[in-house]
N, C-alpha and C positions, 0 to 999 in steps of 0.2 A: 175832361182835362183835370179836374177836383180830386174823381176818383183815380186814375192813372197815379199823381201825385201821392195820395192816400195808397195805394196799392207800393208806390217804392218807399215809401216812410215803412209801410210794415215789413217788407222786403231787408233792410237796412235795421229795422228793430229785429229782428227773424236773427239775421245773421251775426249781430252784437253778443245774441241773449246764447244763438249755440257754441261762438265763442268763450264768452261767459261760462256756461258749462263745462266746455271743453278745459278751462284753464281751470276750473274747482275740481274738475274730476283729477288734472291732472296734478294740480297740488294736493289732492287726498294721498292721490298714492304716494307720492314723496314725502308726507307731513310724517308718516311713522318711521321714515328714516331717520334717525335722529344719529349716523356716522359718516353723513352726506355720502352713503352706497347707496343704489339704486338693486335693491333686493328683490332683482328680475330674473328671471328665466328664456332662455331659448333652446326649442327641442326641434332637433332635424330628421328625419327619416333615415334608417340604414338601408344598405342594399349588401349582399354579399351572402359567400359560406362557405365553411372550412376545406370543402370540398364540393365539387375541383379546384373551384376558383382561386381559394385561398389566401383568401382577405374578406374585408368587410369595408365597406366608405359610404360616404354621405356628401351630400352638394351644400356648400357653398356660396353666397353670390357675391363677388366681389368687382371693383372698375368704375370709371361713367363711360355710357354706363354699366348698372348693375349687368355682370355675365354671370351661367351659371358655371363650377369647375367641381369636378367631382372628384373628389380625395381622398386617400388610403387611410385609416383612424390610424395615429400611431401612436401609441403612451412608450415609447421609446426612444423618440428623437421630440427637438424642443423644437425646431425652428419648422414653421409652415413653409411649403413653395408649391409652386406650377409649373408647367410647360411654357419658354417664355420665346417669343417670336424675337429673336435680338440678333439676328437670324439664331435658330435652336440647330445644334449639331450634336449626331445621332439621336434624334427625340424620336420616341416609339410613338407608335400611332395612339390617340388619345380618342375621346369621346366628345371633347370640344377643343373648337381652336385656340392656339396658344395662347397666350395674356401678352399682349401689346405692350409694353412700358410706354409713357411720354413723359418723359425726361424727369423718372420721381425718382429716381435713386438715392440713394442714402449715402455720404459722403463718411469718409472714415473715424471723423470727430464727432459722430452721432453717439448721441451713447448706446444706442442700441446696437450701433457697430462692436462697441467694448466690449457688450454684455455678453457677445456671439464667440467673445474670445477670437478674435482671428486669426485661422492657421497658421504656424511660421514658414510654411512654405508659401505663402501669398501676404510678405508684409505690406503694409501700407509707408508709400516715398515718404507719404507727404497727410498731414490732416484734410487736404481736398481730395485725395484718390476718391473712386466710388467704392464702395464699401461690398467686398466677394464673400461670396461663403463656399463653405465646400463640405459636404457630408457623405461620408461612407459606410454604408449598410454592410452587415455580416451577410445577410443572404442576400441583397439583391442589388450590388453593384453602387455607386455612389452619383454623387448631383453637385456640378458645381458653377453657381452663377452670380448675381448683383443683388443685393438686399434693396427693395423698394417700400415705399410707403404708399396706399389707396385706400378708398373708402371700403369696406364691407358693407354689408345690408343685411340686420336681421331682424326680426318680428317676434318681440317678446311676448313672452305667455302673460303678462299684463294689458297685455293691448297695445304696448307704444311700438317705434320702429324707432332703430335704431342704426346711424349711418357713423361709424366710428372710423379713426385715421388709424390703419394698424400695419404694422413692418410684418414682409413675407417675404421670401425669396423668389428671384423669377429666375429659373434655372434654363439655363442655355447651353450648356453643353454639359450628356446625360451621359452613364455607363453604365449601361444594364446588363452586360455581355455575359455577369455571372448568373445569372437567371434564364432561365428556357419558357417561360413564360413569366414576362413583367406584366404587373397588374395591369389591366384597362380601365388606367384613372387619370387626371390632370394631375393629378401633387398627391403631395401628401401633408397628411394633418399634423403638423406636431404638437403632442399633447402634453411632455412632459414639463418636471415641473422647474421652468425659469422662468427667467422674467420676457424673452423673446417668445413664449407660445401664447396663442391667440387669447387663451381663458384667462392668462397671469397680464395681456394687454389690455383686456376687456375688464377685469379688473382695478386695473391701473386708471384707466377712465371712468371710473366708479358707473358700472354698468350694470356687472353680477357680482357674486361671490367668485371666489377662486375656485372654485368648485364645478367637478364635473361627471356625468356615468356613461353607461353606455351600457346595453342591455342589446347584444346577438341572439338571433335565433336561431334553432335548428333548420329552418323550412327558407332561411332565405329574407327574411324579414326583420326588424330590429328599430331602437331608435336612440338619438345621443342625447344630450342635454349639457347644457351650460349653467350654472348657476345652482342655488340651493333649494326652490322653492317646490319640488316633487319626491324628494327622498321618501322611500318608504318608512313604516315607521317601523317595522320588523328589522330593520338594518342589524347587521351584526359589526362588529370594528373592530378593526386591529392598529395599532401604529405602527408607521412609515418607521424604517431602520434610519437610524439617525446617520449613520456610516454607509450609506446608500451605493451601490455600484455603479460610476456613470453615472448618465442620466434617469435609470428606474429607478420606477417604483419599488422598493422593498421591505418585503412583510416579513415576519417569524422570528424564533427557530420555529420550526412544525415539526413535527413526528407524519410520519407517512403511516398509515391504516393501510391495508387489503382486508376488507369484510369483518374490519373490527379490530384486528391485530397489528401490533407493531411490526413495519418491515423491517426498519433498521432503532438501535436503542437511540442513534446519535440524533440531536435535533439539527434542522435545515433549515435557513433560509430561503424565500423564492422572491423574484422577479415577475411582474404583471405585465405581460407585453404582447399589445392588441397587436403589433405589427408582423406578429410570430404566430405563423400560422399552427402548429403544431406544440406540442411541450415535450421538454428537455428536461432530462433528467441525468444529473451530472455522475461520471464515473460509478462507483462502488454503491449509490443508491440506485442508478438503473439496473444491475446488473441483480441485484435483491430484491427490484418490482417485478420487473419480466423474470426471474426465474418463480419467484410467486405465481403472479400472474399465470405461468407454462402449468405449473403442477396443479391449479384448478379449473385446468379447462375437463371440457366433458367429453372424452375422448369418442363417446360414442354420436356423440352429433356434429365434432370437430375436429378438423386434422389439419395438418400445417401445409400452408399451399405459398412454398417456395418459390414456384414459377410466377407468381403474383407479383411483379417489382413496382409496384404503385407505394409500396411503403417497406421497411426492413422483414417485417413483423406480418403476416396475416393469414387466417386461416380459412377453410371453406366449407360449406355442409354437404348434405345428401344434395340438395339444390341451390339455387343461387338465393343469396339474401336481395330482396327488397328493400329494404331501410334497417334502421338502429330495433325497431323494435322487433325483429326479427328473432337476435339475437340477444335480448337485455337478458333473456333467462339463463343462458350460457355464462355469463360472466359476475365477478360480484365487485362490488363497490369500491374504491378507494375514494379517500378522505384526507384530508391535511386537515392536526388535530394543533390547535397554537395555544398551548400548554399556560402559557405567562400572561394568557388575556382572556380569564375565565373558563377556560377549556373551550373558546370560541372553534369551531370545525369547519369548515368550508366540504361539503358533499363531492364528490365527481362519482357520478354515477357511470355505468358503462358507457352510454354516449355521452359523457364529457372526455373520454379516452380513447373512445374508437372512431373508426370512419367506415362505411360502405362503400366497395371501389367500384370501377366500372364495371367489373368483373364478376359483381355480387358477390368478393367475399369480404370476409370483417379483417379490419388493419387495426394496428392498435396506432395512435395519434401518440404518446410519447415514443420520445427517441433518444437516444445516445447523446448528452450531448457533448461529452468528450470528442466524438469526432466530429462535430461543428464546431470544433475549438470555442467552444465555451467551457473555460477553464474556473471546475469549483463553483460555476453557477447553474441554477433552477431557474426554469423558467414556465410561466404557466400561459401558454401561448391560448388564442381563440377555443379550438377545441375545448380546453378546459372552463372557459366563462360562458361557453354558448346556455342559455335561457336563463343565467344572473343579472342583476340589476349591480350593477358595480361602481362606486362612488368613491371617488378620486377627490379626498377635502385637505386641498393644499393651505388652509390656514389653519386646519387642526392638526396635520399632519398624522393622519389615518384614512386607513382605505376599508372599506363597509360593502359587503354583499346581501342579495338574499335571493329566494328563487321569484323566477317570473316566467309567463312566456311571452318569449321576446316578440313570435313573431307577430302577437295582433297588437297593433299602434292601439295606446292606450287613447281613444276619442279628447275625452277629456283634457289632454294634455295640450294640440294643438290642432288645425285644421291642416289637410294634406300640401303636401308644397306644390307646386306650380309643376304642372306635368306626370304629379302620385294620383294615384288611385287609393282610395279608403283601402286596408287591407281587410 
């Protein structure tokens, strides 16, 4: 009886002294905060590639409980959402089932209702309506449903876990119908930069920094991050245009290189946008890349393969291409040279420009973007960020590259999520 007694006294001292611990360790980490921010990180695994699939996305967990939801990266659009069970009309087949609401909607006098701006095609009667959004994509059809609030779930590169209350949308009736193949994801991520996207709420809940990367691979592999605490230290920066188009990100003017030379003398602006599979190149400057581009191909090992309709643009050899490196010796370089910030350059090598069709022959990945009506804008879509490490710092308002390969998850950074494989 003596010892039993003696055995839960030290039971009960045991679990005081690892609480004890637990609460010094956890005020060490927060004692160097001295802006009451929590100067944490969270890194997620990518999945995706430029081709076929033509996206990139990463999971998610959000709900009680925690579900997983896999979602399209988009530095394009601000607001997150999912596939939302309210009943959903015309929702494309997803990879998990739709997000349930229980009665967490967001009524119109939120302020995060204001923040979303809401359409004037869907005014609000009254400050109790629930609070709609509505988003329309250039390429791929638009989303329009009820702004809700739920917990997230995620597991910082400090050790803590964190269960934050963050506004998304749960989109209930989709239009993909401009698309021939919609991604196979649950939502999509919006990353740009307001106050409604998840980094600038997480943020706002003094979590991370405002700060975010995301580093795509060629092979299919990649991974995101949140927060400030993994930046390379090679990082190159440019600032954010202060006259920004929309919602992106916009860097330059640049000067466009083909293999060292100027294409055009006019400097350019461009656009960073993960959600855009391919790159765009506005009027009178595509027509000056590709006719470059044409007149250094190597006629002897390349010829124009018309019949090819996988992309405008593609050529084929004695045999079919394999992959990128097939071909890297056929082509040469282009570069964005950003003249006003130390002659900072951004590389695209051949495959930041091409693609491999099914077909085995080589595409070129910019395109027209006059006729995507993209009027007077650059865009440097997936293809041209695949194996950079790219840093999105909305409180310096600059965006920072450098090379990496995306596709092996850096160990070090976090442990595999829940259903990854180490790559």
């Amino acid at each position: 009886m003596f010892e039993s007694k003696c055995f839960n006294t030290l039971i009960v001292f045991l679990v005081f002294f690892s609480i004890f611990q637990g609460c010094f360790r956890d005020s060490q980490s927060y004692k160097k905060q001295n802006d009451g921010v929590l100067h944490s990180t969270v890194v997620f695994h990518v999945r995706g590639n430029v081709y076929p699939s033509g996206y990139f996305y990463t999971t998610l967990k959000m709900g009680e409980p925690p579900r997983p939801y896999d979602l399209d990266i988009d530095t394009g659009s601000d607001l997150t959402w999912v596939h939302c069970d309210a009943p959903c009309v015309n929702c494309p087949k997803s990879p998990h089932q739709p997000y349930k609401p229980r009665n967490n909607a967001l009524t119109c006098k939120h302020s995060m209702c204001t923040i979303l701006q809401h359409p004037p095609n869907y005014p609000c009667a009254n400050p109790t309506d629930q609070c709609d959004y509505e988003i329309e994509y250039a390429d791929h059809g638009s989303s329009f449903g009820v702004v809700v609030q739920d917990n997230f779930s995620f597991e910082f590169f400090n050790g803590s876990v964190g269960r934050p209350f963050l506004a998304f949308g749960c989109g209930y009736d989709q239009d993909l119908s401009s698309s021939s193949n919609p991604p196979f994801v649950d939502g999509v991520l919006g990353l740009a930069n307001r106050k409604s996207s998840i980094v600038s709420q997480l943020y706002d809940s003094k979590m991370t920094r405002n700060v975010f990367g995301h580093c795509f691979g060629s092979q299919g592999g990649g991974y995101l991050f949140f927060g400030d605490e993994i930046i390379p230290s090679k990082t190159v920066w440019v600032p954010v245009l202060k006259n920004r188009i929309g919602n992106y990100y916009s860097i330059g003017p640049a000067e466009v290189l083909f293999d060292g030379k100027n294409v055009m003398k006019t400097g350019f602006s461009f656009v960073l946008d993960s959600g855009s599979t391919y790159t765009y190149f506005s009027g009178q400057l595509y027509e000056a890349a590709i006719s470059m581009i044409k007149k250094n191909i190597d006629v002897k090992h390349l010829k124009s393969a018309p019949e090819d309709k996988t992309l405008p643009c593609c050529w084929k050899g004695s045999k079919r291409f394999n992959s990128i490196n097939d071909v890297q010796k056929f082509f040469k370089p282009l570069s964005l040279r950003f003249s006003k910030t130390k002659n900072a350059i951004m590389e695209m090598p051949p495959e930041a420009y091409l693609i491999i069709s099914k077909n085995g022959n080589a595409c070129l990945g910019i395109l027209d973007g006059s006729e995507a009506e993209l009027r007077n804008l650059n865009v440097l879509g997936d293809v041209s960020l695949l194996n950079k490490v790219v840093i999105y710092d909305n409180e310096k308002d600059q965006i920072g590259w450098t090379k990496a390969n995306c596709d092996s998850f850096p160990k070090h950074l976090a442990q595999p999520e829940d259903g990854y494989d180490e790559l």
